[in-house]
N, C-alpha and C positions, 0 to 999 in steps of 0.2 A: 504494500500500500504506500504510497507518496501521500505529500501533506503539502500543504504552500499556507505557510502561519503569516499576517500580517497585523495579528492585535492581539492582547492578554487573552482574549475570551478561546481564541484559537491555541493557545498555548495549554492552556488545562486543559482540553481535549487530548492533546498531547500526550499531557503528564499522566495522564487517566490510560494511557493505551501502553503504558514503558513494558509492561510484560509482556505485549504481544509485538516488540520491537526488539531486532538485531543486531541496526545499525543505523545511524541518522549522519547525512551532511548537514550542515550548518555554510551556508555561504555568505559570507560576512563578515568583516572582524573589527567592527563597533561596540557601542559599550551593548547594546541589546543584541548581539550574534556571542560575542564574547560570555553576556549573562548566561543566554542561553544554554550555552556550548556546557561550560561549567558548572551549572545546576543539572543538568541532564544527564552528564557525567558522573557527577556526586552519586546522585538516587539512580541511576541502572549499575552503580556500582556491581550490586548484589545479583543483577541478573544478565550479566556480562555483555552488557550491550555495547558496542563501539561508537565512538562520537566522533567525525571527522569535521574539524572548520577550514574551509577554505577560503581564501580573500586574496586581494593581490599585495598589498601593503606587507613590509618587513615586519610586522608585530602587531598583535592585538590592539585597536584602540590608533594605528598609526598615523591617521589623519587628525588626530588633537592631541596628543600626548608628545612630550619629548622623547626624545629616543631610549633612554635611562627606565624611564618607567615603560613604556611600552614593551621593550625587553622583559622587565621586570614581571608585570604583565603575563606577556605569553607563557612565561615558564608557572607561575602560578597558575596559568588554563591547563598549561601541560601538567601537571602536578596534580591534575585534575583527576587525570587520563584521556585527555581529549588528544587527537593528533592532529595538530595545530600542522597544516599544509599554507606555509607562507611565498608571498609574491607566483603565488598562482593563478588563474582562472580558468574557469570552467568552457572550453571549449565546443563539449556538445555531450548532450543527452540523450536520453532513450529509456523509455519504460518494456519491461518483459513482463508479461501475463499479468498486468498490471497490477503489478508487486515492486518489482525488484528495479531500482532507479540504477543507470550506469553512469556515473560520469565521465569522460574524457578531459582529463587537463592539460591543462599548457606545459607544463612539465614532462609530460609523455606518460605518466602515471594514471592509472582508471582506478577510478572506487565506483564501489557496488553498493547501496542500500539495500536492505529490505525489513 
């Protein structure tokens, strides 16, 4: 299943579905991708789901933060267990059986949701 969140109310739908989730992109790394990223991480701790953020910017947060803290930052998302995919973008997508999201990134790297 895919999701495309754009307000709080779409998030706790979200939050409500973590156990029937295996793996979420996050594309973004503002303070609300970055929240995200790391809250969602925290609580699927326990049911091993994987959190990828992607964004193109060196560091969470990297378009208002100094570079110190933005560092700073990322490694706290990472710490998270989020895998924080920096100065990337998403190239091109594709849903399977609509379920399973693929990404293609600029890096040459593919992630899979589902």
């Amino acid at each position: 299943t895919y999701y495309f969140y754009s307000c709080v109310g779409c998030v706790w739908c979200l939050w409500e579905q973590l156990s029937q989730i295996k793996s979420i992109a996050i594309i973004g790394g503002g303070f609300l991708g970055s929240e995200l990223a790391a809250s969602l991480a925290n609580k699927g701790k326990k049911n091993g789901i994987k959190i990828y953020q992607i964004f193109k910017e060196k560091g969470n947060m990297g378009k208002v933060l100094p570079k110190y803290l933005s560092n700073w930052t990322t490694e706290k998302v990472r710490n998270e267990g989020v895998e924080v995919v920096t100065e990337t973008e998403v190239e091109n997508c594709s849903l399977e059986d609509n379920k399973q999201v693929n990404l293609v990134l600029s890096n040459g790297k593919n992630v899979s949701t589902f």
